[in-house]
C-alpha positions in Angstrom: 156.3 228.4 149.3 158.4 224.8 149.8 156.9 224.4 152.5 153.3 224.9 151.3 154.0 222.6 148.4 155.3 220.3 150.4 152.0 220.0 152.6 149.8 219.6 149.6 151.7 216.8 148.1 151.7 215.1 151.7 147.8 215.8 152.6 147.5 214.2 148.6 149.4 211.0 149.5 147.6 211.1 152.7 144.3 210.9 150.7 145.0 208.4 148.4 145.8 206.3 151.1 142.5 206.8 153.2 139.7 207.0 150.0 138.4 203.9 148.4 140.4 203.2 145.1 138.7 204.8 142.5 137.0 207.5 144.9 139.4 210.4 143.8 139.1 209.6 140.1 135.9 208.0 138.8 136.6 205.1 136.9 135.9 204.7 132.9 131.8 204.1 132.7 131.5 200.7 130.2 129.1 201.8 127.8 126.0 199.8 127.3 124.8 201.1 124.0 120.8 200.1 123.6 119.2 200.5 120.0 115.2 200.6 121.1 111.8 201.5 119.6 111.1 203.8 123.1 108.0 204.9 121.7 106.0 201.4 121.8 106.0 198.8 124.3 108.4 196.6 123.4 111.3 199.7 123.7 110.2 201.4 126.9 109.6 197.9 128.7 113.3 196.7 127.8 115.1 200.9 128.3 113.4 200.6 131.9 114.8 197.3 132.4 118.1 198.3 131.7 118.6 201.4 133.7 116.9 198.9 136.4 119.8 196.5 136.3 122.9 198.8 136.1 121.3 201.2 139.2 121.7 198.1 141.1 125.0 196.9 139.8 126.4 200.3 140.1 125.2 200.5 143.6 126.5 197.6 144.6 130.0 198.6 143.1 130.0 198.2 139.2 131.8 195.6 137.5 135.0 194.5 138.5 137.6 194.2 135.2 140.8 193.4 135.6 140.6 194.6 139.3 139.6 197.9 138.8 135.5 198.7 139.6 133.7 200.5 136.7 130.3 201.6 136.4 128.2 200.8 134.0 126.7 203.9 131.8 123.2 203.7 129.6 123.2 205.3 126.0 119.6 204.6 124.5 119.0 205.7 120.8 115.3 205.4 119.2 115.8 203.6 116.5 111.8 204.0 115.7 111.8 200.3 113.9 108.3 199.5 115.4 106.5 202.5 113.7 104.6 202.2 110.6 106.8 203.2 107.4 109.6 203.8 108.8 112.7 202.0 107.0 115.1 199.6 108.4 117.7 201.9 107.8 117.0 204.3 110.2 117.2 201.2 112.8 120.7 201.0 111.7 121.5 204.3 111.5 121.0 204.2 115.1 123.3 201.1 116.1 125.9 202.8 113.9 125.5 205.7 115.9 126.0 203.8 118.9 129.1 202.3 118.2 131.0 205.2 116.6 129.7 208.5 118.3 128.5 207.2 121.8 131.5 204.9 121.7 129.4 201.6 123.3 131.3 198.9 124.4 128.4 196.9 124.2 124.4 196.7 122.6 122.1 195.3 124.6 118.0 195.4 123.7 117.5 195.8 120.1 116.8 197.0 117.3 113.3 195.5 117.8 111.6 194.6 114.7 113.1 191.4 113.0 113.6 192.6 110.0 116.2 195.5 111.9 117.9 193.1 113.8 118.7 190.6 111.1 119.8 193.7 109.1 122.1 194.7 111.6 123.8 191.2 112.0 126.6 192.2 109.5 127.2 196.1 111.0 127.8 194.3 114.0 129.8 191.8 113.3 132.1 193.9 111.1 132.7 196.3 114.3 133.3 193.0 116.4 130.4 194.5 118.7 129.1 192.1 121.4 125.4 192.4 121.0 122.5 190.8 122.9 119.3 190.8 121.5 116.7 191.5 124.4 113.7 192.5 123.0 111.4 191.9 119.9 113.4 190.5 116.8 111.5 187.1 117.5 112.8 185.6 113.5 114.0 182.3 114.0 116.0 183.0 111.2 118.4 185.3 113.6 119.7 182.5 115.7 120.2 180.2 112.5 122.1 182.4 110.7 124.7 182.3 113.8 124.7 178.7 113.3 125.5 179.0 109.8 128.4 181.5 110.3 129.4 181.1 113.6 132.9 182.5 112.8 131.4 185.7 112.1 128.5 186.3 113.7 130.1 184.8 117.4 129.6 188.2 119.0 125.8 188.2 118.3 123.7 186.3 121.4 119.7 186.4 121.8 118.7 186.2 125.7 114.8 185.7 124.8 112.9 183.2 123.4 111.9 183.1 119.2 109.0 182.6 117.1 109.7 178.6 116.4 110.0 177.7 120.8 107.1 179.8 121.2 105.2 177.6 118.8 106.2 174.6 119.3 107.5 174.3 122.8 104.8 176.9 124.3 101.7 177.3 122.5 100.7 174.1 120.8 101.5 172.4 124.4 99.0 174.6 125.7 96.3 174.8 123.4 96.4 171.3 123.4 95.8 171.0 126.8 93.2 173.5 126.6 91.8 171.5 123.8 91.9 168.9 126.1 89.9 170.2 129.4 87.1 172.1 127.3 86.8 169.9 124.1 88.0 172.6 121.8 89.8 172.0 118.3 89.1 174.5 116.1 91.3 177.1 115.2 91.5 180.8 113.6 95.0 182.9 113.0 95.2 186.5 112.8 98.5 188.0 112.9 100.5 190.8 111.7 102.5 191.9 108.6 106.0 191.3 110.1 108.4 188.7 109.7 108.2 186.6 113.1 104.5 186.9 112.9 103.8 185.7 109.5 106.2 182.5 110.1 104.7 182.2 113.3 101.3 182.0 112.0 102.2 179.3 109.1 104.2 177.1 111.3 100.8 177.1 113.9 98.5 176.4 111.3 100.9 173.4 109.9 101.3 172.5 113.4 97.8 172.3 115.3 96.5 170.8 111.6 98.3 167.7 112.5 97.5 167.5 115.9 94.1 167.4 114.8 92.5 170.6 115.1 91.3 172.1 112.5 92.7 175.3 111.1 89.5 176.8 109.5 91.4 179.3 107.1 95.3 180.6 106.0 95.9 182.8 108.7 94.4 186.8 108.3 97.3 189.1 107.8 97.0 192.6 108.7 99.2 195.3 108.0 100.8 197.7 110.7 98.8 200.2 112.0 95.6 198.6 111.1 92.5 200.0 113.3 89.5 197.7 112.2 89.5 193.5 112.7 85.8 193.5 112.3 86.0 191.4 108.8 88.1 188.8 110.4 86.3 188.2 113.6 83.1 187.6 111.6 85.0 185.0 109.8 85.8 183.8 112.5 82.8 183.8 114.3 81.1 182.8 111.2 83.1 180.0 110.6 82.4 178.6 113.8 86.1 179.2 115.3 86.9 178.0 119.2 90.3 179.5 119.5 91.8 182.7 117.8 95.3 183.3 117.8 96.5 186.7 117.9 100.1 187.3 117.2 100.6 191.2 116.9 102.9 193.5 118.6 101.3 196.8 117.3 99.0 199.0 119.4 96.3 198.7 117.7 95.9 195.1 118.7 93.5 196.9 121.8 91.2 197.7 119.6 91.0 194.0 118.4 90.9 192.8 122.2 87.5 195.1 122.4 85.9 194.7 119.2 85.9 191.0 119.6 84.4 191.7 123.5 81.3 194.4 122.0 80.6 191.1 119.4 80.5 188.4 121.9 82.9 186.1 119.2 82.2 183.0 121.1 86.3 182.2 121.0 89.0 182.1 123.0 91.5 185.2 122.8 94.9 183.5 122.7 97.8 186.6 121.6 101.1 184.8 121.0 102.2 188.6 120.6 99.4 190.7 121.5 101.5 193.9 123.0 98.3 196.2 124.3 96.9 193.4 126.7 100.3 192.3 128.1 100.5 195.8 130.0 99.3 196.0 133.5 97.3 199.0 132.9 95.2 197.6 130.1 92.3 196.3 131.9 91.9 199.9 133.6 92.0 200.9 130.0 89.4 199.1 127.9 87.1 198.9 131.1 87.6 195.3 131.6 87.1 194.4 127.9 90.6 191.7 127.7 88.8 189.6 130.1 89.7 186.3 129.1 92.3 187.1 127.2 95.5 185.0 127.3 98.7 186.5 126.5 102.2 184.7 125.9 104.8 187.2 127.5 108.0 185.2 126.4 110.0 185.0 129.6 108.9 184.5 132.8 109.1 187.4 135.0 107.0 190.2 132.6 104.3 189.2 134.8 104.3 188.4 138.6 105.2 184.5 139.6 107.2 182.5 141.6 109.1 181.2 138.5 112.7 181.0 140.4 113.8 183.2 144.2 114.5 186.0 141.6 111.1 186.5 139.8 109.2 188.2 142.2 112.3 190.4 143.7 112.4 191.6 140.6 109.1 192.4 139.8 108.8 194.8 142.9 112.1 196.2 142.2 110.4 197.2 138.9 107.4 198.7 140.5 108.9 200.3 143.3 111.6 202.2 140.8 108.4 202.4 137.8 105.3 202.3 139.6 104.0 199.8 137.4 104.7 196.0 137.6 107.1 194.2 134.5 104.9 195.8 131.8 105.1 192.8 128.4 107.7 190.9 127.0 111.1 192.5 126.5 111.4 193.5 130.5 112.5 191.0 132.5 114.8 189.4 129.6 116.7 193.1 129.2 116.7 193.3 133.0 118.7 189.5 133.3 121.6 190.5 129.9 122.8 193.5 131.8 123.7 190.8 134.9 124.7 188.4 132.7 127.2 190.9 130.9 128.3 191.6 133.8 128.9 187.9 134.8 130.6 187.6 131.7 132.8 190.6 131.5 134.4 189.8 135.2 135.0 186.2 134.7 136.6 187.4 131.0 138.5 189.9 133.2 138.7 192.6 130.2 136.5 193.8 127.6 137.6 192.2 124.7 135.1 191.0 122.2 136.7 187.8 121.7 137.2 186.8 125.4 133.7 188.3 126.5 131.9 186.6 123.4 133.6 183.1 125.0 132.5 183.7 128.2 129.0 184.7 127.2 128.9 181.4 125.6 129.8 179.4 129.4 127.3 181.6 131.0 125.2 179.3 133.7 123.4 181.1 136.2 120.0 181.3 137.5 118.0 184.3 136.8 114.7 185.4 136.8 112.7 183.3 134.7 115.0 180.2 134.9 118.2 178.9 133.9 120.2 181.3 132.0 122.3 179.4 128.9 123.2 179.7 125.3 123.3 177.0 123.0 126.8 176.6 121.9 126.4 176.6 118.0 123.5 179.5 117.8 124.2 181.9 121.0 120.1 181.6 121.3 119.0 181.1 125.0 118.2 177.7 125.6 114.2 177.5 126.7 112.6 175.2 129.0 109.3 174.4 130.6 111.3 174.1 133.7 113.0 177.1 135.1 115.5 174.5 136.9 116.2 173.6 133.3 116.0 176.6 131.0 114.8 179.9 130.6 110.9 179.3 130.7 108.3 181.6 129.4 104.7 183.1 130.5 101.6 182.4 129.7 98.7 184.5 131.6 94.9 184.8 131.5 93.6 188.5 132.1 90.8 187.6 135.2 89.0 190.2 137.0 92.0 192.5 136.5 94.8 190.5 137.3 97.4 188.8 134.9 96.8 185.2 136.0 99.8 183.2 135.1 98.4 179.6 133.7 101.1 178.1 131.7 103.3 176.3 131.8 102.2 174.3 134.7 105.5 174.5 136.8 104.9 178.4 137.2 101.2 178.5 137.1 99.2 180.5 139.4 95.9 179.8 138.5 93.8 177.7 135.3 92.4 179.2 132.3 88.9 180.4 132.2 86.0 180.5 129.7 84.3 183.8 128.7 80.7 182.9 129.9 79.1 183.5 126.6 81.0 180.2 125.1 80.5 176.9 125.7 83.0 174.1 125.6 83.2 171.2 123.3 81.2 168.5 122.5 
């Protein structure tokens, strides 16, 4: 019996020896806890995303912390923050959930909606729960309120752009140079009954006024879940409107896209948010009808370009794994926070809130649509129109059933088009 005993401890030693460390005992997973809206585009884009980036990094080994490899381990609950009705509560129901039953060590994606993520701020900051904001949640007002508390709210980072770049550092650069090539200055807003939208839409219309377009109207608000735009695209169409600027991440927004195809509204479809023609699939859907179309995906990398080495390696990663190509914004910004968490949490060497949160805030590392870096005072990522610069975003035209990247020009893959029954300027 000893002797048995002693052959078993030997043959133990023996194996400890010849495994890899950690082989014989699985190390602790790190938790990546994701509060997401899976049900609309905006959730399942960034939940794919993800899972996309820790099968990699756990393939490759996990994340080294304090010398010991650990995998990383996906907990996604629906927080259901993008559905009509629903209150914000539920949203944080869900990231409370995540912290003190799935025991996450980390949120990364959501919650989606503004209004969720700017009520979450406090829960998060009270649990001292390193969060990075992925995906929707587009209120400049998240990024200021860092700014204004930075002592407690130093754990709360947004790797995607916001409502106030996207106006003025994206859009008004571009419709000005489409104002520009086809003689165009005259403008109508639609947008949605959401927080980043309605700002959105005011700071555009104060904007492009100066710039000398003309705005012909306050912009049309439109409650969630709406299913008719009819009204407003007469107005528009009436009123003799050029451009109109969609900014709406509901569903519904398709049936926008088509009624304003069935009238002919001799205008230009510009969504600043329009989340049913980002998706690859959409053309296949409406028959063609979001020809024309342009679409602001955020970041760089929710639709195919050579934006940095990175862009287009991950974009087939995405469809080899999905089927599908980066499907709207959200994707390719959750995709680059679970790397950089991981950059983070091996140069911290531990998991500690306080030493992850000042690493987060040194992160400088190219990714896939540019130049990933925070701004030191709000933890917002700082944008660009040059990916050697900054994290740049995406502009593309839908033409003949491709997403044609046109803006800005350092990524562009193609120039906008014209739907043939409008003519340009005079």
């Amino acid at each position: 019996m000893k002797r048995k005993f002693r052959f078993l401890v030997a043959l133990a030693s023996m194996l400890a020896l010849l495994l890899p460390a950690g082989a014989a005992l699985a190390a602790e997973p790190i938790v990546l806890g994701c509060p997401l809206s899976t049900a609309f585009l905006y959730g399942w884009d960034a939940d794919r995303a993800i899972k996309l980036a820790v099968d990699e990094i756990n393939a490759a080994g996990g994340v080294k912390v304090g010398g010991v490899m650990r995998p990383f381990k996906v907990e996604v609950i629906d927080t259901r923050d993008l559905e009509p009705g629903v209150p914000v509560s539920e949203a944080l129901m869900g990231v409370e959930k995540l912290i003190l039953e799935k025991h996450a060590n980390f949120i990364v994606g959501g919650p989606v909606r503004s209004e969720a993520a700017l009520a979450a701020m406090a829960l998060l900051a009270k649990h001292k729960m390193i969060s990075i904001l992925t995906t929707g949640a587009l209120t400049p007002k998240y990024h200021a309120m860092v700014g204004k508390n930075p002592d407690k709210f130093k754990y709360l980072f947004r790797i995607s752009g916001e409502a106030k770049w996207m106006v003025l550092g994206e859009l008004v650069p571009c419709l000005m140079d489409i104002g520009k090539q086809f003689k165009l200055d005259k403008l109508f807003i639609m947008v949605q009954d959401v927080a980043h939208a309605r700002a959105g839409g005011g700071i555009l219309k104060k904007v492009m006024g100066k710039k000398g377009w003309q705005v012909l109207a306050d912009p049309v608000v439109y409650p969630t879940g709406t299913t008719d735009f009819s009204m407003g695209l007469l107005e528009a169409k009436k009123k003799g409107a050029q451009v109109i600027i969609i900014w709406m991440d509901m569903p519904e927004s398709a049936i926008l896209l088509k009624q304003w195809y069935d009238m002919k509204v001799p205008a230009l479809p510009f969504g600043t948010i329009i989340a049913a023609a980002e998706q690859p699939g959409f053309w296949k859907a409406t028959d063609g009808k979001d020809e024309y179309c342009l679409a602001n995906v955020v970041n760089a990398g929710n639709a195919p370009s050579n934006a940095t080495p990175w862009t287009m390696k991950f974009v087939k990663a995405y469809e080899k794994k999905y089927g599908v190509e980066p499907e709207g914004y959200g994707t390719s910004s959750s995709y680059m926070a679970v790397y950089v968490l991981k950059d983070a949490i091996e140069r911290a060497g531990t998991l500690n809130s306080d030493k992850v949160a000042e690493a987060l805030k040194k992160t400088d590392m190219m990714g896939v649509y540019g130049r990933i870096r925070f701004d030191p005072k709000t933890n917002q990522i700082i944008p660009s129109l040059d990916p050697k610069e900054g994290a740049v975003g995406t502009v593309f035209q839908w033409q003949a059933g491709k997403r044609v990247v046109v803006f800005p020009p350092k990524i562009a893959t193609g120039k906008i088009l014209l739907p043939p029954w409008m003519k340009t300027g005079k």
